[in-house]
N, C-alpha and C positions, 0 to 999 in steps of 0.2 A: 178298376179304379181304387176299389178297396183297398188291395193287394197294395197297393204301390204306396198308398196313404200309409198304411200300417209300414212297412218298410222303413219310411220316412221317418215314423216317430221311433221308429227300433235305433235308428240309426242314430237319433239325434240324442236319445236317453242314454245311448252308447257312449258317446259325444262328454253328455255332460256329465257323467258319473268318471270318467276320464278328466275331463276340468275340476272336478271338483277337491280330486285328490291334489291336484298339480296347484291349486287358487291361494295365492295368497293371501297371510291374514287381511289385509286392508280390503280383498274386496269383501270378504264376508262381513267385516265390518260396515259394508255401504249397503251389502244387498239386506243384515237387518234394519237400516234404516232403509229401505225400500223408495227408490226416486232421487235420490242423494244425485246420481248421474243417468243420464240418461241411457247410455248402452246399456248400462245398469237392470236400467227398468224395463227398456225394451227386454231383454234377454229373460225377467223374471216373468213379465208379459206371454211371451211365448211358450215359458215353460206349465204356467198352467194354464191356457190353452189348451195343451197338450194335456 
């Protein structure tokens, strides 16, 4: 179960370090205002979670 958890956050860190380079200015403008949208927030939610 471990195993496949850890996987999951490899993959998703993989993920977002990949978005982050491709992210247009305006979202990083939303996600420092944190909540501005909701995918938004979800997505920032998760990521520290993780």
């Amino acid at each position: 179960m471990a195993k496949i958890v850890q996987e999951i956050k490899d993959a998703l860190e993989f993920y977002l370090a990949l978005g982050y380079e491709r992210m247009p200015v305006q979202l990083n403008v939303d996600r420092r205002r944190r909540g501005v949208a909701d995918k938004e927030s979800s997505m920032v939610l998760l990521r520290d979670e993780i």
